[in-house]
N, C-alpha and C positions, 0 to 999 in steps of 0.2 A: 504493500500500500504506500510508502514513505519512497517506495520506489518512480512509484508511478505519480505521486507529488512532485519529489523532485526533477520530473523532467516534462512535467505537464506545465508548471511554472513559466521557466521563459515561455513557454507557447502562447498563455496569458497573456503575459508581460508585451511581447511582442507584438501582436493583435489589436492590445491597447495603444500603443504607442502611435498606430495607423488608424484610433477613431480621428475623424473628424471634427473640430467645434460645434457647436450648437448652432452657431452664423460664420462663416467667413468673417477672416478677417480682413482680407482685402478683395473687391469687385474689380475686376479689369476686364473693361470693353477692348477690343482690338477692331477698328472698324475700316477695313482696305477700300480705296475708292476704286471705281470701276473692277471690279471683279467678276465676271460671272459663275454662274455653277457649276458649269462644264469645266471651265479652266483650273478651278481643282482637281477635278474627277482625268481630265487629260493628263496632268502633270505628276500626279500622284505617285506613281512609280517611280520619276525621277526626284523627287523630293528625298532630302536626305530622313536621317533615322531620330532626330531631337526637335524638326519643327513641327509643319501644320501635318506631316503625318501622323508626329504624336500624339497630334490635339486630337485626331480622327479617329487612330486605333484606341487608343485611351480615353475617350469621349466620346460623347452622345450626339449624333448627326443628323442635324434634318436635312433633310433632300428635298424639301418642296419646300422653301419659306419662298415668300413674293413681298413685293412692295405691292397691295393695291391698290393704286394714284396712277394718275397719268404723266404727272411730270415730274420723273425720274432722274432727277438731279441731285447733287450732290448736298447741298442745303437742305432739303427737304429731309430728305433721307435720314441727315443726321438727326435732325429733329424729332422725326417719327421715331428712330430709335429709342431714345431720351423720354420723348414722353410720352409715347406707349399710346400717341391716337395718329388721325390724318390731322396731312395739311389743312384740311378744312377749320378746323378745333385748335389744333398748336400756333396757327399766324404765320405759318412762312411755308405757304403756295409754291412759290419758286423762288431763284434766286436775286432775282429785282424782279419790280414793280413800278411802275408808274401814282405815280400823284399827283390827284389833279387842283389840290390845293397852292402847293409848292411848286407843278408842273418842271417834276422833275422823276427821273429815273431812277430809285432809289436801290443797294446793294442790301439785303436781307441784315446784316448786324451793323450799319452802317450810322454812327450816333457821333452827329457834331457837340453833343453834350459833354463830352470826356475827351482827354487827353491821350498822349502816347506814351509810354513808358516803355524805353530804350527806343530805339530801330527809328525810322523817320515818320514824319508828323501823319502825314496821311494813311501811312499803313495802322496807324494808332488808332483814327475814330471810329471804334467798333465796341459793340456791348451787345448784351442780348435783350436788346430795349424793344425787339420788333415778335419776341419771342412770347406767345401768350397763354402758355398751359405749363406749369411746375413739370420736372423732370424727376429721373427717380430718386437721383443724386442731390438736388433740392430736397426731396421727401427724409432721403436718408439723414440730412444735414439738419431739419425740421427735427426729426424725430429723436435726436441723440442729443439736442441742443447743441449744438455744435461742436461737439467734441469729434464727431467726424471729420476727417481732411478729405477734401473733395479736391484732385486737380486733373484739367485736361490737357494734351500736346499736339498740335495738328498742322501743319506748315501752313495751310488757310484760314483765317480769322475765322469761316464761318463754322469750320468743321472742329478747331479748340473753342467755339464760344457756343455754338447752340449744344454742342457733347455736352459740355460741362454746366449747362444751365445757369442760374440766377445765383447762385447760393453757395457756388467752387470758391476755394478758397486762394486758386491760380490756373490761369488759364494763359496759354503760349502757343504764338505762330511765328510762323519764319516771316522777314522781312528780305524784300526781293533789292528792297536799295542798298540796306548795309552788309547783308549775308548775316546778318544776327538776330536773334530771337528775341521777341518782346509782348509786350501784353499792354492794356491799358488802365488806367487808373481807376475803371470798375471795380477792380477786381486788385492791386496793388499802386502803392505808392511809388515805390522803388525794384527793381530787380532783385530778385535773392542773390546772395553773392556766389552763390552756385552756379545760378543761369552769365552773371555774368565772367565767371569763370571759365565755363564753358563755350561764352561768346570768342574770349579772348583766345581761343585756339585756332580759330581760326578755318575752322573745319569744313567750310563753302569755300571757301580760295584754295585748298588743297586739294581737293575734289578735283575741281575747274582748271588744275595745273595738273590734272591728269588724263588717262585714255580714257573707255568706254569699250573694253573688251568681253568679246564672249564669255561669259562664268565657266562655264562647260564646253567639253568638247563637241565641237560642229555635229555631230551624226545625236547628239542629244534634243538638236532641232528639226529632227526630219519632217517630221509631220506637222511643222509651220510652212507658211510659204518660202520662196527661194528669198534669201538673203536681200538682195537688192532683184527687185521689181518694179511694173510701170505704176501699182496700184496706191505706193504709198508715197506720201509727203516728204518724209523728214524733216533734215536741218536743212534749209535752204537748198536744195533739192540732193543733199549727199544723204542715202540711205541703206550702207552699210556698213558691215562693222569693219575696223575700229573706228571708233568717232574720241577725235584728238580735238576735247574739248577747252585747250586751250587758244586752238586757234580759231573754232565754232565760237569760243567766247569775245576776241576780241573783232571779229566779223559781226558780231552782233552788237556789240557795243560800240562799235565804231574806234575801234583801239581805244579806248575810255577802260579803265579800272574797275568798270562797273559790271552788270551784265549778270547778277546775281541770279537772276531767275532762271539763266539756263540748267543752275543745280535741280532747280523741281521739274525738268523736261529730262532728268535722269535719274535711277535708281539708287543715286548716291545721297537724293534727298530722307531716304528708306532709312541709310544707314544713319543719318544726321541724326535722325527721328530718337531713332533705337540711341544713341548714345547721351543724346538729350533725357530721354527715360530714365534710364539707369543710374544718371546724373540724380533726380528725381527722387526715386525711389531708396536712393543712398540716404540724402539729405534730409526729406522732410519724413522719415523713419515707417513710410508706408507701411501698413499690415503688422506693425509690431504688438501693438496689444491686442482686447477682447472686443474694441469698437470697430465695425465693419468700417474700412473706408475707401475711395473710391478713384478711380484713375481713368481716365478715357485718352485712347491713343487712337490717332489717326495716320496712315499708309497713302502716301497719293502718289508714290510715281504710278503708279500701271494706268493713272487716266490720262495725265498730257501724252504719257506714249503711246494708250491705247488710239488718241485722238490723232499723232501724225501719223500712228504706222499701222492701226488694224488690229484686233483682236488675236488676227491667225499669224501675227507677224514674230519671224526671231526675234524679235527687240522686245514687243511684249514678253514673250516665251521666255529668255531672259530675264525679262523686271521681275516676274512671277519667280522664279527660280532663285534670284536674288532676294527674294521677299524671304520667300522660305528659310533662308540664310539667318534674314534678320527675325524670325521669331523662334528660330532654334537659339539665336544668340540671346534673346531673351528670356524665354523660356529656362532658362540654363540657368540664366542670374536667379530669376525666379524662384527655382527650385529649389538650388544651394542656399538660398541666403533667405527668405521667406517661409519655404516649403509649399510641397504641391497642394498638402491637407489643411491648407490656412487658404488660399487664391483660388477665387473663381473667377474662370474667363469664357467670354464670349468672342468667337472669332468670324466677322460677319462682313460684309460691303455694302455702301454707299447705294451701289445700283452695277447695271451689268452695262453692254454698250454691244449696238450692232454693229452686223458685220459692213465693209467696207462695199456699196451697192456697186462697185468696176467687178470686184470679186462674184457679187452674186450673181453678175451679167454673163460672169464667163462659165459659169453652170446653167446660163440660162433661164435664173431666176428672175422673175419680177422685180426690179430694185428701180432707185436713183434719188435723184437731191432733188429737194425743193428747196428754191433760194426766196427766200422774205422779202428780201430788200426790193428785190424786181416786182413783185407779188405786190407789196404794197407801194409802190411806186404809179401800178396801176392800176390800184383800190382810188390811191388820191385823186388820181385823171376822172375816175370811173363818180366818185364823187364830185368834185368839181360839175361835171356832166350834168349830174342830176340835183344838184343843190346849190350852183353856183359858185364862184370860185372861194376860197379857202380853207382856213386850216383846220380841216374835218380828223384828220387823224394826226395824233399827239406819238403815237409810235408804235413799235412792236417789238415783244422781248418773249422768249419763250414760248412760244407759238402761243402767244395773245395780241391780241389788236386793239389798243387803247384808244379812246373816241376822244374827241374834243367834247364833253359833255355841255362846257359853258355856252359853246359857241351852238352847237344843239340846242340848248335851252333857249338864246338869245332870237335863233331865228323860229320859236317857234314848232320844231318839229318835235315828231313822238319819237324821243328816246330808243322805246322798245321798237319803229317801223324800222328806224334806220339800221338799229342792231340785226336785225333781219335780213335788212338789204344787204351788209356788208358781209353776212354771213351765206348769204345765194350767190353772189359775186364770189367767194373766197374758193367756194367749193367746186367750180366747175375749172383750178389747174391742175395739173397732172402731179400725183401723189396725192392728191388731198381726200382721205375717206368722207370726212365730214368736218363740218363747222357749223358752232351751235353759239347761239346768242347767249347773251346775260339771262335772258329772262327765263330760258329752260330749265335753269339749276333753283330757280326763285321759289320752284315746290318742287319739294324731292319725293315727287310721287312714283319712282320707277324702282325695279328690282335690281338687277346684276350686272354684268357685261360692261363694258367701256362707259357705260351713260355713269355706271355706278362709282368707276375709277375717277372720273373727272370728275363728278359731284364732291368726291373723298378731295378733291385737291380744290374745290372751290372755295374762295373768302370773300366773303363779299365786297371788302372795304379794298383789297388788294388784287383780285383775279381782273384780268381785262374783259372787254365790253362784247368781244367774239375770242371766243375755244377753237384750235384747229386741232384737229388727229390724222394724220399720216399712214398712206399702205403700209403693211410690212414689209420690209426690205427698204421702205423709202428714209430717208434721214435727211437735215436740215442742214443746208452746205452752209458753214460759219468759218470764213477766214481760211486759213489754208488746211486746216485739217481736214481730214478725208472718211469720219468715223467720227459717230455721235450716239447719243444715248436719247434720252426725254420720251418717251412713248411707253403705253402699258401692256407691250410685247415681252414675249421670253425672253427675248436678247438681254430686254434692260431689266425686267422686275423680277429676274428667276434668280438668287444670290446663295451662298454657301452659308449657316449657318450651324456650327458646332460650339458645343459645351463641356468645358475640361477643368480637371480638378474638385476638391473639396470633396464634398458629396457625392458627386457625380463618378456615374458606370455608364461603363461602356455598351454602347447600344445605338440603331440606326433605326430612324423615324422615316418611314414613309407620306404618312398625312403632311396636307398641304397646309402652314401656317404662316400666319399673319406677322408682318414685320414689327405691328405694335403688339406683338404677344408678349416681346423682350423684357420690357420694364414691368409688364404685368406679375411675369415671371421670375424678374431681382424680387420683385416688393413683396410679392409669395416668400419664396426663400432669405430674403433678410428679415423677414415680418415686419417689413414698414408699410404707411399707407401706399395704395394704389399715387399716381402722379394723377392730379386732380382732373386732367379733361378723358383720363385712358378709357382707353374701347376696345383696349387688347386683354388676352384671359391667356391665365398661367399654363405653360405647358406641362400637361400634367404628369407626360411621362416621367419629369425630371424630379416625380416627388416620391418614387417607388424604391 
């Protein structure tokens, strides 16, 4: 008997040592922009053995999550994350808007109210002033009275400010003027002496005084397209590799010292990311006690490159490949120095992005561009015509058409005729499914299907005056890039989401789930409240 104590013990002992707390003590979102589904599921094999493979064989996989919205943009996105409803409810439709008060163009966290702290003035007026339903990481920060550390990291204001809600304790993007990270005085007075320690490395001019080579060996891209082809953009038309981005940098900057931005049109903004993190997570002593707290990280090389070179492109195939690098490298720190049974992470995207419509052409798919600019160039003609001359249209962003409302008022006409008109004119160019007025979404009397998606992304104060939707295969030619996202197609709303660590067993969900299920699903598993506007419900396989 004394036998069978003695060696039953450590088995105890050891088994204990692997429960779980009763809550995490640190939440880590990992949210990649432009990802799609498949582009896991492709690359998977080649993925080494400590990143998002481990998140997958070690975690819990849904294979159907969607965004259901129609405009599948990166602001949005994070938003819906965060606060666990649609664009309709949370206040940021898409990424500007028009206003017809100010009669200006506005950028989604865009606040002349606040200052810039560090990096240059204008990259500074950002806040999530535009943001109007609590997040979960609010809830969490609510619920502990502050004892929770809430911070977000995202090279884009929108994607560190809406992740991190009202109530982060710091939130940080790159700045494209100085190559260094900053935030603004919502949120801090002065930089941490971490972040500007971190600044002072220097780690965007190192970058930029380097190549852009293959990660891997050539035959690990096979099943991308051929390296240089006629389909994609690139860097002012060189498009492939290596990309000797010190000379791409001062061709862009005009030999000037500047040219900072070309670091987030490569995967080396990935690695900036991750290092910034870690920095982070050193410092403000993340996940060390019994109070859950919270970190949001954002990934955006694979969308400026999904945008010059294609989904199916080496260059993407690479950024993905590199990504994976950088969450094995995290994951790592993670482990060692937090542990896996304290960290829960959610590993997800922004939205996904079609394919390049020259490509679809040459399978002889249905594809091509719709260009706006031209489009409404001949909306204004087309008005002029029928309501005499001027300025009837105020603009277009995001497949919406903002009316001159005042000057509609002025001369008299019906609001709702004209919305009409300009939505029977929009619809008869080439790609365009449909185009619906203001006034269709004004009663949401309808069931599912695309009416339901756009409805989910309507605001009243902020959506334009005509909705367009586009074929599949069609996408919205913008500048020189060749590939675009925005529609409630597979391409863009079908994303990869997995669940690793803490609690969490291994296991693959087939049911198709809701992108605002996420925070439904923190606020379940930390027991805080729901984020006040959510319409998302906990996934429940993750409570067995």
């Amino acid at each position: 008997m004394m036998g069978i104590m003695i060696t039953s013990l450590p088995l105890l002992q050891g088994q204990g040592a692997y429960l779980p707390p009763e809550k995490p003590r640190l939440v880590i979102g990992i949210v990649v922009e432009q990802l799609r589904y498949d582009h896991v599921e492709k690359f998977r094999d080649r993925f080494g053995e400590n990143g998002i493979r481990k998140l997958i064989n070690e975690g819990a996989s849904f294979k159907n999550a969607y965004f259901e919205y129609m405009l599948t943009q990166s602001a949005p996105g994070h938003a819906t994350i965060a606060t666990g409803t649609e664009p309709a409810y949370h206040g940021i439709p898409s990424e500007n808007w028009y206003v017809p008060l100010k009669d200006e163009l506005v950028y989604c966290t865009k606040d002349a109210q606040v200052y810039p702290v560090g990096g240059s003035f204008e990259s500074g007026l950002h806040s999530p002033v535009n943001l109007e339903a609590t997040t979960f990481s609010d809830e969490l920060r609510m619920s502990t009275n502050k004892l929770s550390k809430v911070f977000s990291i995202g090279p884009r204001e929108s994607s560190a400010i809406l992740s991190g809600g009202h109530a982060a304790n710091g939130a940080y993007w790159f700045d494209n003027t100085t190559g260094t990270w900053m935030s603004s005085n919502y949120y801090v007075d002065s930089l941490p002496v971490w972040v500007n320690d971190f600044n002072a490395m220097n780690h965007a001019e190192t970058y930029l005084n380097s190549t852009w080579s293959l990660f891997k060996p050539a035959e690990m891209y096979a099943d991308c397209l051929p390296d240089s082809n006629r389909f994609e953009a690139g860097f002012n038309t060189v498009n492939y590799f290596p990309y000797d981005l010190k000379k791409m940098r001062q061709k862009e900057a005009g030999g000037t010292k500047n040219g900072f931005s070309l670091v987030r049109e490569t995967p080396f903004i990935n690695s900036i990311t991750t290092g910034l993190v870690i920095k982070l997570l050193e410092h403000e002593q993340l996940g060390r006690d019994d109070v859950t707290d919270y970190l949001s990280i954002c990934y955006p090389a694979t969308d400026n490159i999904g945008h010059r070179f294609g989904p199916s492109s080496v260059e993407m195939g690479d950024a993905i490949l590199r990504l994976d690098d950088e969450i094995a490298r995290l994951l790592t720190y993670i482990n060692d120095n937090i542990g896996k049974r304290n960290v829960l992470i959610y590993f997800t995207s922004a939205h996904g992005v079609a394919e390049i419509p020259a490509v679809l052409e040459s399978y002889r798919i249905p594809s091509g561009y719709f260009r706006p600019m031209q489009a409404v160039q001949l909306l204004r003609s087309y008005m002029n015509a029928l309501y005499g001359e001027g300025d009837w249209v105020k603009g277009y962003s995001e497949r919406q058409v903002f009316l001159n409302r005042t000057l509609i008022e002025d001369a008299r006409l019906s609001l709702d005729d004209v919305q009409k008109k300009v939505a029977r004119f929009l619809v008869q160019f080439s790609g365009v499914t449909a185009a619906y007025p203001y006034s269709a979404f004004e009663a949401d009397d309808f069931g599912g299907g695309n009416m339901r998606r756009i409805m989910n992304n309507f605001n009243p104060l902020r959506s334009g005056d005509v909705i367009i939707t586009l074929n599949p295969g069609w996408v919205e030619k913008e500048g020189d890039y060749v590939a675009s996202h925005n529609s409630p197609y597979e391409c863009d709303s079908h994303v990869p989401l997995v669940w690793y660590g803490w609690a969490i067993n291994r296991t693959t969900i087939s049911r198709r789930v809701n992108m605002t299920d996420i925070a439904a699903t923190l606020s379940s598993l930390c027991k805080t409240p729901f984020p006040n506007a959510c319409t998302g419900e906990p996934m429940t396989e993750l409570f067995r």
